[in-house]
N, C-alpha and C positions, 0 to 999 in steps of 0.2 A: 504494500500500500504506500509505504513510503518512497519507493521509486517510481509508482504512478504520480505522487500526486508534485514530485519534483518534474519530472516529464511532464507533463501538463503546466506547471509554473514557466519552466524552463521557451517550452516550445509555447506561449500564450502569444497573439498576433499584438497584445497590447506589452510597454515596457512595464514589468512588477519588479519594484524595490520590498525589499521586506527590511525591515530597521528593528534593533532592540529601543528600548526607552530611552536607550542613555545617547540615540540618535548614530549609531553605528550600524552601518551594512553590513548584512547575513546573506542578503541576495541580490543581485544584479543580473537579471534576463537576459537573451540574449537581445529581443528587442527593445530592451533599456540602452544596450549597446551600441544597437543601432540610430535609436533618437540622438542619445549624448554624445555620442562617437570614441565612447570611453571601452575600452577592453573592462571587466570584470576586473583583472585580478589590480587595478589602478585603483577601483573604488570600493572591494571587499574589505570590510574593518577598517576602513575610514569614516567620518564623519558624514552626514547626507547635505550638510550645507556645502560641500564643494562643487553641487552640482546645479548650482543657483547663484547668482549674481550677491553682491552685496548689497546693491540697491532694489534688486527685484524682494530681499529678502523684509528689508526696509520700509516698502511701500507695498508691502501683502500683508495682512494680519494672518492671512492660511498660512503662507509658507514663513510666518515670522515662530507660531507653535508648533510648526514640524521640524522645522531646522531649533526649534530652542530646545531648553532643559526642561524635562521630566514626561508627565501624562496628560500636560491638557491641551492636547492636538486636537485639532476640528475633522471630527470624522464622520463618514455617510453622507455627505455636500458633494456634490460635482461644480470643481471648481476650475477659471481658466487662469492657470499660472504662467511664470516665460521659467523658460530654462538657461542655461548656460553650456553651451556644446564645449568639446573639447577645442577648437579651433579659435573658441572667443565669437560666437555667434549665439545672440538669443534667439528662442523660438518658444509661441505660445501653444500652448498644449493646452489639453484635457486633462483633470486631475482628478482621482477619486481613491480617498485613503480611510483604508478601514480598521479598525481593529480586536486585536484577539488578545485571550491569555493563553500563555505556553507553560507550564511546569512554573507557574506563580510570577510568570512575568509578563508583564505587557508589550503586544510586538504590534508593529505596525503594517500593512500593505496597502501600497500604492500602487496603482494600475491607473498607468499614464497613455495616451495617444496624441497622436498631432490633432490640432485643431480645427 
């Protein structure tokens, strides 16, 4: 089960981020890949605000409590964020982040598309 349901994360047409609470990446898709232009193993256990502008993070209150500290992320909103590509290129996207508890910890997924 747990190789299905990575395979289906993995291969989803939309980019899934999956984040711990403390805002560290556990997952990077391959179509997260494709939107940011970031290889995984660049943004695995790193921070999820490298993947966003400093001023997009600034003038978003969504992406100002996903990229910040702790659990009070806005979630179940479909929201339109910009990104920040690896090349230095924003792009506004579709944003829809949800969340779950794992073994007593709050995780987050994000399932992103172009807009």
């Amino acid at each position: 089960t747990n190789v299905r349901n990575e395979a289906l994360l993995e291969n989803a047409s939309e980019g899934i981020i999956i984040t711990r609470s403390d805002n560290t990446v556990v997952l990077f898709n391959k179509a997260a890949e494709d939107l940011w232009g970031y290889d995984r193993s660049v943004v695995l256990d790193q921070n999820v605000g490298m993947l966003f502008s400093d001023a997009a993070i600034e003038q978003n209150d969504f992406l100002a409590g996903y990229t910040g500290p702790g659990d009070h992320k806005v979630t179940g909103t479909v929201k339109k964020v910009t990104i920040l590509d690896a090349s230095g290129k924003q792009k506004t996207v579709i944003f829809l982040l949800s969340k779950a508890k794992i073994e007593q910890e709050n995780v987050y997924l994000a399932c992103i598309r172009n807009s």
